[in-house]
CHARMM-style PDB file with segment names, atoms N, HN, CA, C and O in Angstrom:
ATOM      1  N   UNK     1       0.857  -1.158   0.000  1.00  0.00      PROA
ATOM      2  CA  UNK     1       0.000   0.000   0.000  1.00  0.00      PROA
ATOM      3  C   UNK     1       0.907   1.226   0.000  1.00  0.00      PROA
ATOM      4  O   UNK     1       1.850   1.260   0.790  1.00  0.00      PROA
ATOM      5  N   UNK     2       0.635   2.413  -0.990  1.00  0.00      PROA
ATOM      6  HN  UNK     2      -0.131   2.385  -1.631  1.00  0.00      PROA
ATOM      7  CA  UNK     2       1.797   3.205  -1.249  1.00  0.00      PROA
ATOM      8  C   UNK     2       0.698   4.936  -0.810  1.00  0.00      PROA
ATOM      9  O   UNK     2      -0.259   5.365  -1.454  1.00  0.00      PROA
ATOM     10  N   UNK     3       1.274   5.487   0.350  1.00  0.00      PROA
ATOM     11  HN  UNK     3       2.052   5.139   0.873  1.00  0.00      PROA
ATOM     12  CA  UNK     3       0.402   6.545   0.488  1.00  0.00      PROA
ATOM     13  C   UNK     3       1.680   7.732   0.148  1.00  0.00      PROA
ATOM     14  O   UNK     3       2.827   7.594   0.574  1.00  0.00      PROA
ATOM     15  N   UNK     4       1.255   8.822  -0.641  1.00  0.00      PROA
ATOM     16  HN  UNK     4       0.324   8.934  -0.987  1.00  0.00      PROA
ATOM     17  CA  UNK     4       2.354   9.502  -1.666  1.00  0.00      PROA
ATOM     18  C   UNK     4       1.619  10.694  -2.118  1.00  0.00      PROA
ATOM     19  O   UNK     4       0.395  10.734  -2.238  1.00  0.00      PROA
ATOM     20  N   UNK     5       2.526  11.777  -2.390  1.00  0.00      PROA
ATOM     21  HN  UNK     5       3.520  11.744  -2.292  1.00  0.00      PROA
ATOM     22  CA  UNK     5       1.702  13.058  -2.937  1.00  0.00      PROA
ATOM     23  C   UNK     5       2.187  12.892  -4.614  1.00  0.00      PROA
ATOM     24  O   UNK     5       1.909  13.882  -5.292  1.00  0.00      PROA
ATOM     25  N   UNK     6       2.828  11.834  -5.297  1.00  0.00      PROA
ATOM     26  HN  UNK     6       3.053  11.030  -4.746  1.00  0.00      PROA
ATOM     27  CA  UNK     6       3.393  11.541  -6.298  1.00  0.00      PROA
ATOM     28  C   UNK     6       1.962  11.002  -6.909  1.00  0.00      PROA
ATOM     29  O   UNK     6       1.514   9.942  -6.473  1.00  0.00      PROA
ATOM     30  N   UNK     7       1.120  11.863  -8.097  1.00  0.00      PROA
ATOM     31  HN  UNK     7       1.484  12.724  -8.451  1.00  0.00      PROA
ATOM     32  CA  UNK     7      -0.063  11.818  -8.411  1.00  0.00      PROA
ATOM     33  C   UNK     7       0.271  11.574  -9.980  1.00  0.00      PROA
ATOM     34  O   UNK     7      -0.550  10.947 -10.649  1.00  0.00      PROA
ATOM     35  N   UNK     8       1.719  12.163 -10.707  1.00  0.00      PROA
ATOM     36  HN  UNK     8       2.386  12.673 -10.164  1.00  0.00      PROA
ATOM     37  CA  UNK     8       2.061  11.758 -11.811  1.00  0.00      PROA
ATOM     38  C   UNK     8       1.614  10.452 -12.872  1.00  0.00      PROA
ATOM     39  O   UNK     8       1.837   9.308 -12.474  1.00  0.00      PROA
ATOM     40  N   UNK     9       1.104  10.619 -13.960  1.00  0.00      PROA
ATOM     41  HN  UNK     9       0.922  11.548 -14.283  1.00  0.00      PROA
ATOM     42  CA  UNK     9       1.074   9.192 -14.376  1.00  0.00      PROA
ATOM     43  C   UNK     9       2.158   8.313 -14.186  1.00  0.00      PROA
ATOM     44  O   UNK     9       1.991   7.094 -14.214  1.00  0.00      PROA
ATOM     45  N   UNK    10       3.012   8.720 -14.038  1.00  0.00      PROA
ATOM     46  HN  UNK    10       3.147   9.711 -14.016  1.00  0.00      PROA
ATOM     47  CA  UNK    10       4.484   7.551 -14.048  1.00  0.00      PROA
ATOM     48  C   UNK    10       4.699   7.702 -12.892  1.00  0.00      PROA
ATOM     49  O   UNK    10       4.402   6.520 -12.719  1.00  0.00      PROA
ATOM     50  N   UNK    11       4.949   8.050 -11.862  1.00  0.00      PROA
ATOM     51  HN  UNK    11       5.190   9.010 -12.002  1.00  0.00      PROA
ATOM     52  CA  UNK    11       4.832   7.503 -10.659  1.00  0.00      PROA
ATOM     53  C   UNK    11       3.823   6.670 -10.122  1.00  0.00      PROA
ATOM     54  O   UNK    11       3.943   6.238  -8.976  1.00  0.00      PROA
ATOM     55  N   UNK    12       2.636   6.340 -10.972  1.00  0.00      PROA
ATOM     56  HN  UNK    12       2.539   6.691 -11.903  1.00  0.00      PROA
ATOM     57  CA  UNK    12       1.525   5.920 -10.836  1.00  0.00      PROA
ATOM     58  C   UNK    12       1.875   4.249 -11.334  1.00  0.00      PROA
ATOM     59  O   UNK    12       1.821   3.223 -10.655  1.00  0.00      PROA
ATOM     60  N   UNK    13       2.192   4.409 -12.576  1.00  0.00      PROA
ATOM     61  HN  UNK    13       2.235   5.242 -13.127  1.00  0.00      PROA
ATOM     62  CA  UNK    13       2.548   3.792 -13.364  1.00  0.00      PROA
ATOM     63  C   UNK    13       3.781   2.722 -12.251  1.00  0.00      PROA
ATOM     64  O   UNK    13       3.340   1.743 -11.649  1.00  0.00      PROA
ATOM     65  N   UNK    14       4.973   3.045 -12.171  1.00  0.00      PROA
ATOM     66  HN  UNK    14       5.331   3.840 -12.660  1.00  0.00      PROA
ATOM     67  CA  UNK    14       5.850   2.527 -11.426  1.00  0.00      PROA
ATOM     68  C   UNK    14       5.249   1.985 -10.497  1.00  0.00      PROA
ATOM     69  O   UNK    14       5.287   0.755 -10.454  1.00  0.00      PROA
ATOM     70  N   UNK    15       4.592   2.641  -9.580  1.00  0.00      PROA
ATOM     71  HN  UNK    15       4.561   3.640  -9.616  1.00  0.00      PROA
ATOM     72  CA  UNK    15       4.653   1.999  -8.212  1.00  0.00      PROA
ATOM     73  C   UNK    15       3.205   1.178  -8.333  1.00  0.00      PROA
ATOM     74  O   UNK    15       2.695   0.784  -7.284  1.00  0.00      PROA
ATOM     75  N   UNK    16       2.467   0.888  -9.744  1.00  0.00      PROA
ATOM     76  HN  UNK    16       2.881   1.208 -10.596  1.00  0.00      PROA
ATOM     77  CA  UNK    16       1.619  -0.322 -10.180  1.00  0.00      PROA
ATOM     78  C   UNK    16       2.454  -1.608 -10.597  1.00  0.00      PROA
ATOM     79  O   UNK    16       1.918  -2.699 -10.797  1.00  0.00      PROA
ATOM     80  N   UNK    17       3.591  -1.412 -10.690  1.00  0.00      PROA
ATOM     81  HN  UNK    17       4.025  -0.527 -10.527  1.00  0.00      PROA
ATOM     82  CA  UNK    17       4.419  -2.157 -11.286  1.00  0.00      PROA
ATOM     83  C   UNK    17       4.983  -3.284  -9.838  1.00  0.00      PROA
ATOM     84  O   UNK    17       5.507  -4.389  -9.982  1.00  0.00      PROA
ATOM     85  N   UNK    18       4.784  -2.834  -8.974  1.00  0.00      PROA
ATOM     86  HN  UNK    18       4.358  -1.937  -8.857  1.00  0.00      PROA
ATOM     87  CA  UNK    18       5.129  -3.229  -7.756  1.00  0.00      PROA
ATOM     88  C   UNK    18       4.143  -4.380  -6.980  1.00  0.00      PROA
ATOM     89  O   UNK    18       4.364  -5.225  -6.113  1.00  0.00      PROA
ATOM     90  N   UNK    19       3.116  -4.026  -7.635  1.00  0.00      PROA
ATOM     91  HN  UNK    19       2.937  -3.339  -8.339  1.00  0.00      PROA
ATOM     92  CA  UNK    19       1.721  -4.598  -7.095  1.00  0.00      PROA
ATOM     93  C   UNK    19       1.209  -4.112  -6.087  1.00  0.00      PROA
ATOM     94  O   UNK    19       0.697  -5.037  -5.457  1.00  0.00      PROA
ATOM     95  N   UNK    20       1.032  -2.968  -5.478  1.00  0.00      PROA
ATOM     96  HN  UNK    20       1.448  -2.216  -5.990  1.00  0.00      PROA
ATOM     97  CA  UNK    20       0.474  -2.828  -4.627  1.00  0.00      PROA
ATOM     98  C   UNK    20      -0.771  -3.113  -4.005  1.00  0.00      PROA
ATOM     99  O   UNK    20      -1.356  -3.759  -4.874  1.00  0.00      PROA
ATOM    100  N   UNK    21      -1.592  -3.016  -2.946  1.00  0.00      PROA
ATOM    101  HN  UNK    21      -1.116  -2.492  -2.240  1.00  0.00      PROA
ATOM    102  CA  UNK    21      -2.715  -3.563  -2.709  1.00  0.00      PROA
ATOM    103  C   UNK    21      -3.275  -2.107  -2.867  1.00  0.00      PROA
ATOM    104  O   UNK    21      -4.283  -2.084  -3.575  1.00  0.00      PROA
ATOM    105  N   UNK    22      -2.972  -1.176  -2.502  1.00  0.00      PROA
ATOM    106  HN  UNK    22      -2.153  -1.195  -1.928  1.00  0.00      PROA
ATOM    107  CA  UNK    22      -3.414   0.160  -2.868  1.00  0.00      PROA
ATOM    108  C   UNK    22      -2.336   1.310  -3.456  1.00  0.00      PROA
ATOM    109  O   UNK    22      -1.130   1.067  -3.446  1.00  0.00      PROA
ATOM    110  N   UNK    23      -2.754   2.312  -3.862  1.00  0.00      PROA
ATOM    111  HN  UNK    23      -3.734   2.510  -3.871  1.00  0.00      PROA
ATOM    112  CA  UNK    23      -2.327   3.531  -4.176  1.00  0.00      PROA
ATOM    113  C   UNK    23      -2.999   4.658  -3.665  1.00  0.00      PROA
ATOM    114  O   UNK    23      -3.926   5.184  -4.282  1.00  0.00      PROA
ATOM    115  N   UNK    24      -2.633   5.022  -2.686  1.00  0.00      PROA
ATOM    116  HN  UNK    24      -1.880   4.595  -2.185  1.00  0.00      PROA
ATOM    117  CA  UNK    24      -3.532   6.672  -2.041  1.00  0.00      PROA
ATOM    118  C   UNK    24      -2.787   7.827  -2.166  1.00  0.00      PROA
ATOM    119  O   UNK    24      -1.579   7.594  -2.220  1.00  0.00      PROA
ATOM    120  N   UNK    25      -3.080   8.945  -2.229  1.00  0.00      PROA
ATOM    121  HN  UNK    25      -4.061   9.134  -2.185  1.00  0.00      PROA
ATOM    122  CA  UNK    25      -2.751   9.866  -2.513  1.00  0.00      PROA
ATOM    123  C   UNK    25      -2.633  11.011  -0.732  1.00  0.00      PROA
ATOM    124  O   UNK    25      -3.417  10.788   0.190  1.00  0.00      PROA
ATOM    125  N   UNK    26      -1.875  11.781  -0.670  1.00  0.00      PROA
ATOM    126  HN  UNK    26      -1.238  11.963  -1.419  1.00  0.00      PROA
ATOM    127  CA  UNK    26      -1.583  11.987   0.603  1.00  0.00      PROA
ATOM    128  C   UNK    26      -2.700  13.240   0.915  1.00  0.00      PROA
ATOM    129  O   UNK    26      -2.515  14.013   1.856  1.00  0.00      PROA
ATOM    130  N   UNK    27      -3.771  13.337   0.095  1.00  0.00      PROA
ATOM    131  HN  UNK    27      -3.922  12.709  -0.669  1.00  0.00      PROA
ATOM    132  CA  UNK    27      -5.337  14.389   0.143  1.00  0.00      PROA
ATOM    133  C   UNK    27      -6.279  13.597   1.295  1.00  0.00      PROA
ATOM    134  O   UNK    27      -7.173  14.110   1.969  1.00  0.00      PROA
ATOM    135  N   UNK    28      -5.830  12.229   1.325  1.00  0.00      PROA
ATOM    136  HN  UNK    28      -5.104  11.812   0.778  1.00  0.00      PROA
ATOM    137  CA  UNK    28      -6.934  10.980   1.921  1.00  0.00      PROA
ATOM    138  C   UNK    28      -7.034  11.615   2.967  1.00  0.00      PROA
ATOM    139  O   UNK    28      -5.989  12.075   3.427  1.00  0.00      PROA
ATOM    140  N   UNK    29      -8.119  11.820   3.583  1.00  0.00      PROA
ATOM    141  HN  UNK    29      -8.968  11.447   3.209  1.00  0.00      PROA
ATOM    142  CA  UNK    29      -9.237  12.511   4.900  1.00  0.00      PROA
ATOM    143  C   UNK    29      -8.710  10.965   6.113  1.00  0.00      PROA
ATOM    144  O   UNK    29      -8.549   9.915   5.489  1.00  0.00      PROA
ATOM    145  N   UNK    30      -8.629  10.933   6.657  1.00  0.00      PROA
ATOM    146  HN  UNK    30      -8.759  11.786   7.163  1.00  0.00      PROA
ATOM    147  CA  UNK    30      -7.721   9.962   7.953  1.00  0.00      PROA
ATOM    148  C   UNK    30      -9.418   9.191   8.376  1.00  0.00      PROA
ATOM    149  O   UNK    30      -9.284   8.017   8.719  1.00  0.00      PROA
ATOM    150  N   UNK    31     -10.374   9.516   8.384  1.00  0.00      PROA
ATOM    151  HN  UNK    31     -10.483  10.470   8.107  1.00  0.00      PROA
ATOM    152  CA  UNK    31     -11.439   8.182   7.839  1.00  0.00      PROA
ATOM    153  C   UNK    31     -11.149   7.595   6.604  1.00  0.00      PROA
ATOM    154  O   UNK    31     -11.225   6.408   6.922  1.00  0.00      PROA
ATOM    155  N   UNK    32     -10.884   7.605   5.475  1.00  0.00      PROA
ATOM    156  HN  UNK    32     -10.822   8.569   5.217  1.00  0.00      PROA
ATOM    157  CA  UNK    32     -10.837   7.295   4.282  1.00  0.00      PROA
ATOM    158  C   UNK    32      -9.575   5.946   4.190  1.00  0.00      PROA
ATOM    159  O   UNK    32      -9.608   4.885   3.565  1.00  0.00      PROA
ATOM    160  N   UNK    33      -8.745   6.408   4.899  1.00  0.00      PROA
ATOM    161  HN  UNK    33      -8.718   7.269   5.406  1.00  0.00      PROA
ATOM    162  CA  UNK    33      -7.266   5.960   5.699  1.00  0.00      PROA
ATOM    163  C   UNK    33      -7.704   4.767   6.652  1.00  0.00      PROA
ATOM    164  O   UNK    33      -7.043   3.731   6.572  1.00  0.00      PROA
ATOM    165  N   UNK    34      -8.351   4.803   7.199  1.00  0.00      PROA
ATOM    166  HN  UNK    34      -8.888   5.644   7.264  1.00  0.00      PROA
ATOM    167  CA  UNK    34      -8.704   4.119   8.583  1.00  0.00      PROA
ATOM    168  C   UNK    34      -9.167   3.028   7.666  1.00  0.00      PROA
ATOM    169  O   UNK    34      -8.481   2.020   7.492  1.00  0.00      PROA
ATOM    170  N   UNK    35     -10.736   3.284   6.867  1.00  0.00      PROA
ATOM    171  HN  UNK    35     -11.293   4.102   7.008  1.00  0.00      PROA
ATOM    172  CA  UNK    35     -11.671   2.861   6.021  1.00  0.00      PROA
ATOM    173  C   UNK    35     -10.580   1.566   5.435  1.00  0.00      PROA
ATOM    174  O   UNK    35     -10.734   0.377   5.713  1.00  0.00      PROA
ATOM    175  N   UNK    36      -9.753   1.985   4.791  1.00  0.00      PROA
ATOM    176  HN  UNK    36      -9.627   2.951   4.565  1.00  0.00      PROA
ATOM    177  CA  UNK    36      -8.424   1.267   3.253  1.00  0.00      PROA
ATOM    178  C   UNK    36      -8.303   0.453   4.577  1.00  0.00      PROA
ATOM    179  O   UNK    36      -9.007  -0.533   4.792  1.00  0.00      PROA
ATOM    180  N   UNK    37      -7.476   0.870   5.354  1.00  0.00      PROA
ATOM    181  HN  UNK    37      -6.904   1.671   5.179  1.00  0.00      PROA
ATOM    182  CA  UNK    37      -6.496  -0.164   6.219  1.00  0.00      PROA
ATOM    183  C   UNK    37      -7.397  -1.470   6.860  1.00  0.00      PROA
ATOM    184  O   UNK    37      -7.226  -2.677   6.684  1.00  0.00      PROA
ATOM    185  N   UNK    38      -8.386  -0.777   7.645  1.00  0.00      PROA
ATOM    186  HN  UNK    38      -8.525   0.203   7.789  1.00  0.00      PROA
ATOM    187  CA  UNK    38      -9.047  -1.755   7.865  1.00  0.00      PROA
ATOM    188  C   UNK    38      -9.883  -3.199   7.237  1.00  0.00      PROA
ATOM    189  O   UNK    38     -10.053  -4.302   7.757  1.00  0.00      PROA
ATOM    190  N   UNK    39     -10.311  -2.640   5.872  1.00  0.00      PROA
ATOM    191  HN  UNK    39     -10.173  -1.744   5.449  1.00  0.00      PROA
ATOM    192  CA  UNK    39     -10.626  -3.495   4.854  1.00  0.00      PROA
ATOM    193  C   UNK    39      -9.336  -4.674   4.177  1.00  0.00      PROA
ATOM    194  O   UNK    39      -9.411  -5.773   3.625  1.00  0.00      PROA
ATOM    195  N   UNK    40      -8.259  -3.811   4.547  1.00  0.00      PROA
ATOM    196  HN  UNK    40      -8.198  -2.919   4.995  1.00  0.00      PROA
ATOM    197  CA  UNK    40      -7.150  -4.799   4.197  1.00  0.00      PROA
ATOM    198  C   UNK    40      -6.704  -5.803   4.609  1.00  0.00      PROA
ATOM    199  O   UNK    40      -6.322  -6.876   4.141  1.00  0.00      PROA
ATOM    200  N   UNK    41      -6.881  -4.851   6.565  1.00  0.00      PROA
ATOM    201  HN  UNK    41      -7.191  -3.980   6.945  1.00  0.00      PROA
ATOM    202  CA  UNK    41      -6.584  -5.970   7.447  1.00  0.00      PROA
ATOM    203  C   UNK    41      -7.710  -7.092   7.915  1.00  0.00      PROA
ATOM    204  O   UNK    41      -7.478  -8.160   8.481  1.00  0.00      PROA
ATOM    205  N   UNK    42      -8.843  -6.615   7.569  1.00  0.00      PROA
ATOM    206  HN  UNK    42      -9.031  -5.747   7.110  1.00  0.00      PROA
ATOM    207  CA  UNK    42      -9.923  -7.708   7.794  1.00  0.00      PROA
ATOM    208  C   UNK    42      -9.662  -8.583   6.831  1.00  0.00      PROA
ATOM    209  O   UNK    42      -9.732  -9.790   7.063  1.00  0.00      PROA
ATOM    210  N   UNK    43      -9.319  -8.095   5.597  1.00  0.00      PROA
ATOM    211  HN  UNK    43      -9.262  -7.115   5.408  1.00  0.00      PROA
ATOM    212  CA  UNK    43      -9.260  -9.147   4.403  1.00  0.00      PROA
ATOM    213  C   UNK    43      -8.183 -10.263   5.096  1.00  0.00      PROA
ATOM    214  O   UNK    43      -8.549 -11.400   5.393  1.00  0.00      PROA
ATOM    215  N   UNK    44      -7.097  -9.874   5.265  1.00  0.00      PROA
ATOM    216  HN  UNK    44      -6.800  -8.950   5.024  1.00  0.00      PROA
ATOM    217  CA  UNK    44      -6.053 -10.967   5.523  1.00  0.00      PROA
ATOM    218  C   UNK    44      -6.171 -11.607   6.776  1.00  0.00      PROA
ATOM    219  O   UNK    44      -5.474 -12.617   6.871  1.00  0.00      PROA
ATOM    220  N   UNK    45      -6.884 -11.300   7.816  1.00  0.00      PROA
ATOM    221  HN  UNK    45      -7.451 -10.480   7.739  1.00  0.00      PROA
ATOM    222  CA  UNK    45      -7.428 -12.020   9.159  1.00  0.00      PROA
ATOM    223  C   UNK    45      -8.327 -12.924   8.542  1.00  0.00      PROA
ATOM    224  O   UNK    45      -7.998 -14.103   8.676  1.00  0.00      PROA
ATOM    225  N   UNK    46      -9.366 -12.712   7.904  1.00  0.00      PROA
ATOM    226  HN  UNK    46      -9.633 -11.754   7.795  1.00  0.00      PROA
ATOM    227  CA  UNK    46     -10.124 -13.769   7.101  1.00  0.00      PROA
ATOM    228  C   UNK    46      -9.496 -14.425   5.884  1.00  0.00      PROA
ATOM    229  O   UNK    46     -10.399 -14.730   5.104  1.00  0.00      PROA
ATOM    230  N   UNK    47      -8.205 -14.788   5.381  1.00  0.00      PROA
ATOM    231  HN  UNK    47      -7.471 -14.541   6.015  1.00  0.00      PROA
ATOM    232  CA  UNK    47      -7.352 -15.515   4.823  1.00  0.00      PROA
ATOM    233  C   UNK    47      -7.008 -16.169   5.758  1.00  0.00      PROA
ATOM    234  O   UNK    47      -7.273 -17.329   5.441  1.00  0.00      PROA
ATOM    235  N   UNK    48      -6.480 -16.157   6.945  1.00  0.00      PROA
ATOM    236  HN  UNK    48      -6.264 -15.215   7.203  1.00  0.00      PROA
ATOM    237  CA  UNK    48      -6.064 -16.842   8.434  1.00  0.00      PROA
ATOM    238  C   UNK    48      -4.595 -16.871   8.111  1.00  0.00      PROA
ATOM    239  OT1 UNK    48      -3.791 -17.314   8.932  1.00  0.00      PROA
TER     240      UNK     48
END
């Protein structure tokens, strides 16, 4: 998960290249933040 003020297509581009599980932009409101993380981490607690 890559949180970044790097909004460029090619920085975009690159750090898709990586696989990330997300790309956020450093505008994200800290609910929005909370919201991502948590969905991530529920996801992988329910992988076990």
């Amino acid at each position: 998960m890559f949180l970044t003020g790097q909004s460029s297509t090619s920085s975009v581009l690159t750090a898709m290249k990586l696989r990330p599980v997300d790309y956020l932009l450093k505008k994200i409101t800290r609910n929005e933040l909370r919201e991502k993380l948590e969905g991530y981490f529920g996801r992988q607690k329910a992988k076990g």
